[in-house]
C-alpha positions in Angstrom: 0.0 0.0 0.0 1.2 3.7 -1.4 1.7 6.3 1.3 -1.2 7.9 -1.3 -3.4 5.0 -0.9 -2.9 5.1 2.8 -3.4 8.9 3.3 -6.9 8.0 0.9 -8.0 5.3 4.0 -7.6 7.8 7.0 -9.6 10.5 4.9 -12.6 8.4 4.5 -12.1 7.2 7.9 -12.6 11.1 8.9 -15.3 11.6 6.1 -17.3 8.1 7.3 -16.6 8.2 11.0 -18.7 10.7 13.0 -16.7 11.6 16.5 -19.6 12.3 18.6 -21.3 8.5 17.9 -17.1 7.4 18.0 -17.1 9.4 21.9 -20.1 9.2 23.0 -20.6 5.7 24.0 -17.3 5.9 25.6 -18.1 9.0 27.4 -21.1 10.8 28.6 -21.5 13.9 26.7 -24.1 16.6 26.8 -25.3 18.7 24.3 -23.6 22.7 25.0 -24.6 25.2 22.6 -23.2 23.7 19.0 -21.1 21.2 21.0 -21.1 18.5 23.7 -19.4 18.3 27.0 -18.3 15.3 28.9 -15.8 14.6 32.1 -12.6 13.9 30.2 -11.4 10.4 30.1 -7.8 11.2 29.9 -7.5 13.2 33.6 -9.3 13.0 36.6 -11.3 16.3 36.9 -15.2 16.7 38.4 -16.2 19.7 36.3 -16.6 18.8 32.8 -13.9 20.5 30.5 -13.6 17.9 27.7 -15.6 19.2 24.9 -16.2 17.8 21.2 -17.5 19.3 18.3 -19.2 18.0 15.7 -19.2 21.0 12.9 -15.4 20.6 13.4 -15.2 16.7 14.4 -12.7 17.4 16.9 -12.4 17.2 20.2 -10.4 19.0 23.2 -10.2 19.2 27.1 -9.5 22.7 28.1 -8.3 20.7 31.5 -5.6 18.4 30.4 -4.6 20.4 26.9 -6.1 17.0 25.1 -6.9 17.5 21.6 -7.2 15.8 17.7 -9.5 14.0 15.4 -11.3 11.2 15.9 -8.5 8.9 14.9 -6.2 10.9 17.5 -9.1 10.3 20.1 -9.2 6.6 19.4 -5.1 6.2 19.5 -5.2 8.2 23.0 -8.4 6.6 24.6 -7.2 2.5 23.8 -3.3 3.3 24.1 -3.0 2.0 20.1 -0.2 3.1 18.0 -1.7 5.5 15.0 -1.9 2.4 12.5 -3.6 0.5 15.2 -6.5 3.5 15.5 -6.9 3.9 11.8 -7.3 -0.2 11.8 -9.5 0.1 14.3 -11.9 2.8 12.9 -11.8 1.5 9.5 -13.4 -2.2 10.8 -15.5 -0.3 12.8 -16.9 2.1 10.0 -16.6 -0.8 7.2 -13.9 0.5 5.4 -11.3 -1.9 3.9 -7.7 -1.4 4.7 -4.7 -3.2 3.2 -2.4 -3.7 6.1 1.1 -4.9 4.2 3.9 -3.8 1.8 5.3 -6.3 -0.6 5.9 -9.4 -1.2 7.4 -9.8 2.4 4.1 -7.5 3.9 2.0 -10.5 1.9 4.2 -13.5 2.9 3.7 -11.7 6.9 -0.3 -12.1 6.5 -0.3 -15.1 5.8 1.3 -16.6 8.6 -1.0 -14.1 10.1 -4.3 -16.2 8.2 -2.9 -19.6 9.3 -2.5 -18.6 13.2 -5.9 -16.9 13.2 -7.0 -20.1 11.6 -5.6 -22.2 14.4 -6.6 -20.3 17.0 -10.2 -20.4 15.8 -9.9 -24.2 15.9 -8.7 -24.9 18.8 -10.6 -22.7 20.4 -13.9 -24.0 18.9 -12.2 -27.9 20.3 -12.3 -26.3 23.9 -15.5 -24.3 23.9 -17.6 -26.7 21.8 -17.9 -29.6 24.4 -16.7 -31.0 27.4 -12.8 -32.0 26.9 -9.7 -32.5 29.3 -8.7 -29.1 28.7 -11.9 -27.5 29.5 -11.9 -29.8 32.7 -8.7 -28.4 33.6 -9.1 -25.0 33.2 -12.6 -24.9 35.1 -10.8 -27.0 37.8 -8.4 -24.0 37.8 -11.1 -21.4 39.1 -10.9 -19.7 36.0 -14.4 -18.2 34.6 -15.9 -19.0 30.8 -16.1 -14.8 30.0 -12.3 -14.8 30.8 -11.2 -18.0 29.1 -13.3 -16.6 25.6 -11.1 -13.3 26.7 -8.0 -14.9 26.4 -9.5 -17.0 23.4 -7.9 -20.3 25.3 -8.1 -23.5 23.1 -7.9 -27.0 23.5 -5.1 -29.7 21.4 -6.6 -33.4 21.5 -4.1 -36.1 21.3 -4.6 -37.4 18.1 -1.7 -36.6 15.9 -3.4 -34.9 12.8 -6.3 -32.7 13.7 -5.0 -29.7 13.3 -2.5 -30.5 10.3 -5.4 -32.2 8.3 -7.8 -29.0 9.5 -5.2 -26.4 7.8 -4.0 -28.3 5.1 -7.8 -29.1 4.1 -7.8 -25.3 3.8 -5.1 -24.7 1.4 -2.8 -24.3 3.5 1.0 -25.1 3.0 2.7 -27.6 4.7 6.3 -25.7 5.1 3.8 -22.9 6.3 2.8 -25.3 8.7 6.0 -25.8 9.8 8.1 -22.5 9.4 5.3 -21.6 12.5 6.1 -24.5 14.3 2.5 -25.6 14.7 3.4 -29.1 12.8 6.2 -31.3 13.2 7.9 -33.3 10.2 9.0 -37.1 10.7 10.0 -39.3 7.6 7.9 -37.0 5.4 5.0 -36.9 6.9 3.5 -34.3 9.1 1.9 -34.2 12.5 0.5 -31.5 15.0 3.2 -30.2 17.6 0.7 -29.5 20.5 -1.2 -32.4 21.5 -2.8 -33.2 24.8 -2.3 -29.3 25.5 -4.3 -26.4 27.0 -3.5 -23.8 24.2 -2.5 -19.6 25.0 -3.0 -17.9 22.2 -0.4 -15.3 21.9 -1.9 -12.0 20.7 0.5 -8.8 20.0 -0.6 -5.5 20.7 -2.6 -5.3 17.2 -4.8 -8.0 17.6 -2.8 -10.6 15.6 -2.3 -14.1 16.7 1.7 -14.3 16.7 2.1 -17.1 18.3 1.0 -19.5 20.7 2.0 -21.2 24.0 0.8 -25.3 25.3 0.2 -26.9 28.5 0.2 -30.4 28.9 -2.6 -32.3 30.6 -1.9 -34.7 33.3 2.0 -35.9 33.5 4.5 -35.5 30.4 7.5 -33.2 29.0 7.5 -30.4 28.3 5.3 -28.8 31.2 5.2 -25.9 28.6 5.3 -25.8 25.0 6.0 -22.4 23.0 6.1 -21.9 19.4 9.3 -21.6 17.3 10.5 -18.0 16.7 9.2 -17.1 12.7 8.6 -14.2 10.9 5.9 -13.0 12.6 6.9 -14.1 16.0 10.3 -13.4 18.0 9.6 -13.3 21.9 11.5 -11.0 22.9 9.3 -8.2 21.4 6.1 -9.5 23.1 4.4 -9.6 26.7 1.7 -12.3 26.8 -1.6 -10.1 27.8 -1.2 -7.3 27.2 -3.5 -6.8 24.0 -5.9 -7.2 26.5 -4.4 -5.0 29.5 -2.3 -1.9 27.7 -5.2 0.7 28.5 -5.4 -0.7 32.3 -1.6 -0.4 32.7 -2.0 2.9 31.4 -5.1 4.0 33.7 -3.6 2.9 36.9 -0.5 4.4 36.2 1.7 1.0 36.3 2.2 -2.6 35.5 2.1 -5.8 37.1 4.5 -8.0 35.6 4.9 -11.7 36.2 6.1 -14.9 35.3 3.1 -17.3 33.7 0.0 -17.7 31.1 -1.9 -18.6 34.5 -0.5 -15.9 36.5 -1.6 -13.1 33.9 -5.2 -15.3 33.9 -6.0 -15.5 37.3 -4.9 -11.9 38.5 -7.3 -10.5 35.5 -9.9 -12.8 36.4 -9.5 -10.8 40.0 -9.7 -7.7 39.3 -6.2 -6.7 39.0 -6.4 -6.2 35.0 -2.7 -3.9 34.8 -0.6 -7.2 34.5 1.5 -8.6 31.9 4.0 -11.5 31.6 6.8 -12.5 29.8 7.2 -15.3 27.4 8.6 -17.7 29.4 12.0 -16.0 28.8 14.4 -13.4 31.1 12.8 -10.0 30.1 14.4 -8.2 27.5 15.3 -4.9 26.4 12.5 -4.5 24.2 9.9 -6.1 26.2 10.8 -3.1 28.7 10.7 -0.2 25.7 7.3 -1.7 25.2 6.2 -1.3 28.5 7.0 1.7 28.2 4.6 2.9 26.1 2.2 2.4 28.3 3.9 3.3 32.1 6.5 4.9 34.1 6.2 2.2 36.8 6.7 -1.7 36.6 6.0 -4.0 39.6 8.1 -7.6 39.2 5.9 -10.1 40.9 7.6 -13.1 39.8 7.6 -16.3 41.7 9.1 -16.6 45.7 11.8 -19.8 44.7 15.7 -19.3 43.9 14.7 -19.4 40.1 11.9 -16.2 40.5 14.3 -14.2 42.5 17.3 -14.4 40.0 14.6 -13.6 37.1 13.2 -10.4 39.5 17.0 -9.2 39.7 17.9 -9.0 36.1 14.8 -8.0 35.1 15.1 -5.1 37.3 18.2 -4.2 36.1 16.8 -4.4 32.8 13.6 -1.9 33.5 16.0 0.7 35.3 18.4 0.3 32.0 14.9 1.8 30.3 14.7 4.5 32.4 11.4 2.9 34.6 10.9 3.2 37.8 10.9 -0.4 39.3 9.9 -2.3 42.5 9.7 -5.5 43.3 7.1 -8.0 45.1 8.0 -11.4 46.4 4.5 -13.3 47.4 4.7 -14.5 50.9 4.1 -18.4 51.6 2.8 -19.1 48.2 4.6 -19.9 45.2 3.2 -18.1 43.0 0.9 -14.6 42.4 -1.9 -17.1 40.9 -1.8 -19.0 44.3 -2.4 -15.9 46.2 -5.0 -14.4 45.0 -7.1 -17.0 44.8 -6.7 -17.4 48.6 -6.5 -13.9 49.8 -8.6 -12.1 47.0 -8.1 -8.9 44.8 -7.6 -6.2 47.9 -5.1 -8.5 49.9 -3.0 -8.5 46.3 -3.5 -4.4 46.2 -2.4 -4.0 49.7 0.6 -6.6 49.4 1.7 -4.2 46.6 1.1 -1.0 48.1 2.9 -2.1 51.6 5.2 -4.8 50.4 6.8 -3.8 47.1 9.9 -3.0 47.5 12.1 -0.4 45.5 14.8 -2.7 43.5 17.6 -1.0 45.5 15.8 -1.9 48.3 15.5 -5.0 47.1 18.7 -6.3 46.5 19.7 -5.1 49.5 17.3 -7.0 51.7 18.8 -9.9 50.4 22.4 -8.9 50.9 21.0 -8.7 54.7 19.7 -12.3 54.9 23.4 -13.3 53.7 25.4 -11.2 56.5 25.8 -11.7 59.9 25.6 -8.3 61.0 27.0 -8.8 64.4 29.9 -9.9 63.2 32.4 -7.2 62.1 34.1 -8.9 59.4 30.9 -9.6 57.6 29.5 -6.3 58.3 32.2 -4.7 56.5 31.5 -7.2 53.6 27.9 -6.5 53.9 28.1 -3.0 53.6 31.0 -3.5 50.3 28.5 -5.3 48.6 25.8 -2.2 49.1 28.9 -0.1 47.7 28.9 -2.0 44.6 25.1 -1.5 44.0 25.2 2.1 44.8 27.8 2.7 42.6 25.2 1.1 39.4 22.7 4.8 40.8 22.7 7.9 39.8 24.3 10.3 41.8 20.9 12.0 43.3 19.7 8.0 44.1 22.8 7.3 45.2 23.7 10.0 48.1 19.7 9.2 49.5 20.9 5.4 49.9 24.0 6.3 51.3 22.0 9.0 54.1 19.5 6.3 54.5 22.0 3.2 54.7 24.5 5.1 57.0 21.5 5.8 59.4 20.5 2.5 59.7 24.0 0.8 59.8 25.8 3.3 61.7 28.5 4.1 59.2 29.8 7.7 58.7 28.5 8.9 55.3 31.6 10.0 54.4 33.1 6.4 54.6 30.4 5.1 52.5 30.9 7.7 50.2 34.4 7.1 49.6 33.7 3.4 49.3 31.1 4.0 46.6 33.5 6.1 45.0 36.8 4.2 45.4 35.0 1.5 42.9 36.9 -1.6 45.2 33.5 -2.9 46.3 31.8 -5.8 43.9 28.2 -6.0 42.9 28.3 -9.9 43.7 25.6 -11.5 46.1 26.7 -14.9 46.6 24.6 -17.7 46.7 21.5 -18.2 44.4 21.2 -14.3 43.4 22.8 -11.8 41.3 21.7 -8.2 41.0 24.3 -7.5 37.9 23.2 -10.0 35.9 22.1 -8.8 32.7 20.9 -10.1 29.2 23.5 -10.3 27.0 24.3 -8.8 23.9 23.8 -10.4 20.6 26.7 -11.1 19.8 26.5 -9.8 15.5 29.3 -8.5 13.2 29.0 -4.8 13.0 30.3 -2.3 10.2 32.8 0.5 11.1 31.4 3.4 13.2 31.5 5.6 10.4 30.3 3.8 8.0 27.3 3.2 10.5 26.9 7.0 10.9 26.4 8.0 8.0 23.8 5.4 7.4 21.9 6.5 10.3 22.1 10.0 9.6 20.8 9.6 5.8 18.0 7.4 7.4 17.1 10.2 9.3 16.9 13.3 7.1 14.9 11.2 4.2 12.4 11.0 7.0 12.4 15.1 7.8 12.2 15.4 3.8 11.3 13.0 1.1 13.1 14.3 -1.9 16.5 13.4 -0.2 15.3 10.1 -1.1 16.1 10.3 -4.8 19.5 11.9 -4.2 20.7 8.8 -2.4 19.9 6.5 -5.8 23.0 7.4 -7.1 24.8 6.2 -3.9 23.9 2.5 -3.2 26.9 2.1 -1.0 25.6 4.2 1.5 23.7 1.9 3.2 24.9 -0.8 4.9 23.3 -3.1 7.4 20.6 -5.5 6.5 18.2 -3.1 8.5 18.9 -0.1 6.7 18.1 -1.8 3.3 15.1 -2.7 4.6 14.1 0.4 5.8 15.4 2.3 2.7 13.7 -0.2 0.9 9.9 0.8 2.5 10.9 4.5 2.3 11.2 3.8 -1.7 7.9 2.0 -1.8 5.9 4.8 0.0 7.3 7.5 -1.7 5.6 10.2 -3.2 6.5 13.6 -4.7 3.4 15.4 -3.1 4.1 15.0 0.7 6.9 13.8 3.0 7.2 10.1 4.8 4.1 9.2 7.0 6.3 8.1 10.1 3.5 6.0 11.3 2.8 4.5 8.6 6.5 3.7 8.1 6.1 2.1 11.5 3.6 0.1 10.6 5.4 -1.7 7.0 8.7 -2.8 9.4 9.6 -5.7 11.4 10.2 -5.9 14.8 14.0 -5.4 14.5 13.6 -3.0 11.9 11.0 -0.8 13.7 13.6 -0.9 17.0 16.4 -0.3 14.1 14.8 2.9 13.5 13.4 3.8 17.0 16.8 4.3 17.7 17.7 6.2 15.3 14.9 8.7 16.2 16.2 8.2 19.2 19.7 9.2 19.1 20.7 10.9 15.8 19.9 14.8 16.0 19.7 16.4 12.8 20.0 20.3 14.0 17.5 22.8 12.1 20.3 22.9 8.6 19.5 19.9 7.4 20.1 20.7 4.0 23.8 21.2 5.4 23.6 17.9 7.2 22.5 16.4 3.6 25.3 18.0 1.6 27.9 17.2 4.4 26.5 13.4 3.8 26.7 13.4 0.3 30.4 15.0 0.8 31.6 12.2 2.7 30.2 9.6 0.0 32.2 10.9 -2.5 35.5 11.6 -0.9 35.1 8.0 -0.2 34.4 7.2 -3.8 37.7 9.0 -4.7 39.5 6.9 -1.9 38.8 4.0 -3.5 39.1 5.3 -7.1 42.7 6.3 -6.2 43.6 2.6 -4.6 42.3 1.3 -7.8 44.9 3.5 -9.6 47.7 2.6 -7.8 47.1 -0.9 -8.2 46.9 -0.5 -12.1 49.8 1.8 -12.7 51.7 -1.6 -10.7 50.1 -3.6 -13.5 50.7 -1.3 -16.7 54.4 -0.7 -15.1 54.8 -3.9 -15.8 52.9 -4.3 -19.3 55.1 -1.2 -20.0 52.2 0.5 -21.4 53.3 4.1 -20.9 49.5 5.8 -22.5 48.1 3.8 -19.7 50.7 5.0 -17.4 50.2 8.7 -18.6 46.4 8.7 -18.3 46.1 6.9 -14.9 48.8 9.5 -13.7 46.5 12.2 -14.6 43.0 10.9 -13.4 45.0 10.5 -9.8 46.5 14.2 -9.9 42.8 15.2 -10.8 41.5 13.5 -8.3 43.8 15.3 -5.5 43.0 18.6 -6.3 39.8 17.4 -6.9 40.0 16.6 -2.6 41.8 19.8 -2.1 38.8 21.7 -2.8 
């Protein structure tokens, strides 16, 4: 789809879609003069300042400074990316909407097709009459409006029903398997989950990505996952939260915790702002994309060895994002699934609100239950080790830890000062925990920093003006990394000489690594208000290097026609590389 074509959807979205019908069943509004009034959804305020108008279809709360179209109110009331409220809108007003770009945009929707698919059958195997996995989950506590929520499913145990289900469709078989939802043996195919309570994992726009298996009664694995594919890398996802963004978002922070179950039961609760990762340590992108949605993460991961090493680096992780992070082990019970169905929806909230600790905090409640305080030695080692994780703050958080810590240890601050600054003291707690562990990099070949630069900075200005675009054709060297090709290669097929890149829409064509390949770059590469300087500085630096490697070229041919003794050849190469210094000179 053209940027043209896309631009052509969101205008009959506008034409098609009146706000008032879009707001009004979402909020109560009353007819003022030309307009209506309503309490604004988007603040807490008793005297109605949110107003919409109809003559205009716009809306805006004269409270909060809240304002837009209809597709802006949409995006801001469910916590959806712009693509995400025009997809919305345009089901809701009937208006068709290609989603993809090329052939790679096409291959994505159908995986896409053949997951829905599958989730539609196994669900209809669960719901449609009594089955073990129906048993199970009722014998779970959990509730028939939340399990059609969470759109669970049910895998018999015979070996084909699903295969023979999809491939009756028209469905291909490597599809099948690229997902990971068959398995191939001696040529034939059979169905990967069998015997399994299915979680269908959904992304953020509604599509089935993925999904995740539980095995009835005894057998290997407890939990089955689907392969990584094309549409479906884990470490970009948090299982729920299609369903739970705009409660994260409403109560100002996320629970995040450890299981399918976990996430199940706390929603069926009450306690609707939760989340979990995919049975993985969480990553760096799981945390951007909590982001999106809160300042505030609470880790409520299970009470054994194994949930406390996952609450530590995943702390370190959210603080790496910038979030504010505490962290909640559940007393006596394993897990937060456990405890809520014992204690109930409030005695969760309160545990929170009383027993969440700050990760500094944290980490330094268990460095206490490691120490023998009254014994000097380990004191001193006790109090290194709260060096060590001071020394990770920033220097506001760290001189409150040090007041607090030299209160309640009866230390001078000035010796823990020095200590935090001396850099002896490890971040190590021995035994079963770690606070520095982190995820590691990805361990990829990278292109000089230069070359890398350049490619960034080029990525960037196409998107502040389109008709760079076409200068670059003449330079195909300038873009190096697999992501940038990709990226360069939907800026090409959305181009148009009327208007510049839609940045959403731009969003909305990439991958996962692609779209955190140029996140970053909006991130991090500032452009200044000259960009037609930064351009021509950019297009500079492209052809000195062009002449750098013109003028190895010609020193390795005048070797050759030295030896040839072919003295025209030696006489015009001469002159090309004279040419070409003064041509550098200037």
């Amino acid at each position: 789809m053209t940027q043209q074509n896309y631009q052509s959807v969101i205008d009959e979205i506008k034409s098609r879609c009146s706000i008032v019908d879009i707001i009004s069943p979402l909020v109560q509004l009353k007819r003022a003069g030309t307009n209506y009034k309503g309490i604004c959804p988007f603040h807490n305020e008793k005297t109605p300042s949110f107003v919409v108008s109809e003559a205009k279809q716009i809306f805006t709360c004269f409270g909060c400074g809240a304002s837009g179209d209809v597709i802006e109110f949409v995006k801001r009331y469910h916590n959806l990316t712009f693509p995400e409220a025009v997809e919305r809108l345009a089901l809701q007003c009937g208006i068709s909407i290609p989603e993809s770009y090329g052939e790679q945009g096409k291959k994505k929707e159908g995986y896409y097709e053949i997951n829905r698919q599958a989730a539609r059958y196994y669900y209809s195997a669960f719901s449609g009459k009594t089955n073990p996995g129906l048993t199970y989950m009722i014998g779970r506590g959990i509730e028939p409006s939340v399990l059609k929520a969470f759109g669970i499913g049910y895998a018999d145990d015979s070996w084909d029903s699903l295969s023979g289900e999809l491939t009756g469709r028209g469905f291909e078989r490597n599809m099948l398997l690229e997902l990971g939802l068959v398995s191939e043996k001696n040529g034939r195919i059979y169905d990967k989950f069998r015997s399994r309570v299915i979680f269908p994992i959904i992304n953020t726009r509604g599509k089935v990505i993925g999904f995740g298996g539980r095995i009835i009664g005894d057998g290997e694995p407890k939990y089955l996952n689907s392969q990584e594919s094309i549409i479906f890398q884990k470490k970009y996802n948090l299982f729920g939260l299609n369903l739970t963004r705009s409660e994260i978002q409403k109560e100002g922070y996320a629970v995040l915790v450890e299981g399918y179950m976990d996430v199940i039961s706390l929603y069926q609760h009450g306690i609707r702002n939760v989340a979990a990762s995919l049975g993985t340590a969480l990553t760096q992108q799981q945390a951007r994309l909590l982001k999106r949605y809160t300042e505030k993460v609470v880790l409520c991961y299970d009470s054994d060895n194994a949930g406390i090493e996952a609450a530590l680096r995943g702390s370190d992780v959210l603080r790496k994002e910038g979030l504010d992070v505490r962290v909640l082990n559940v007393p006596q019970e394993k897990d937060p699934d456990e405890y809520i169905k014992k204690n109930g929806r409030e005695a969760f909230l309160a545990l929170i609100s009383k027993k969440a600790l700050p990760d500094v905090e944290y980490k330094i409640a268990l460095l206490k239950k490691q120490y023998d305080l009254s014994d000097t030695t380990q004191s001193i080692k006790f109090l290194q080790k709260i060096s060590g994780i001071l020394r990770t703050l920033t220097p506001v958080e760290a001189d409150l830890y040090i007041g607090k810590i030299s209160g309640e240890y009866r230390i001078s601050e000035g010796a823990l000062r020095r200590e935090v600054q001396s850099g002896a003291g490890e971040i190590d707690l021995s035994g079963p925990v770690r606070p520095e562990a982190h995820e590691k990099p990805e361990e990829t070949a990278k292109p000089d920093g230069s070359s890398l630069s350049l490619e960034r900075m080029l990525l960037r200005l196409i998107l502040l003006r389109s008709e760079y675009l076409e200068g670059l054709r003449e330079y195909p060297e300038a873009i190096i990394t697999a992501r940038g090709m990709r990226i360069l290669t939907v800026f090409r097929d959305m181009f148009t000489e009327d208007s510049d890149l839609e940045l959403e829409a731009v969003r909305d064509a990439l991958d996962e690594e692609e779209l955190e390949y140029l996140e970053e770059i909006l991130r991090e590469v500032q452009v200044g208000e000259k960009d037609e300087e930064a351009y021509a500085d950019c297009i500079a630096k492209l052809q000195e290097r062009r002449l750098e490697k013109r003028k190895k070229e010609i020193i390795d041919l005048l070797s050759l026609a030295e030896e040839t003794g072919n003295q025209s050849q030696l006489d015009n190469l001469m002159k090309e590389y004279m040419m070409i210094q003064q041509m550098q000179k200037r």
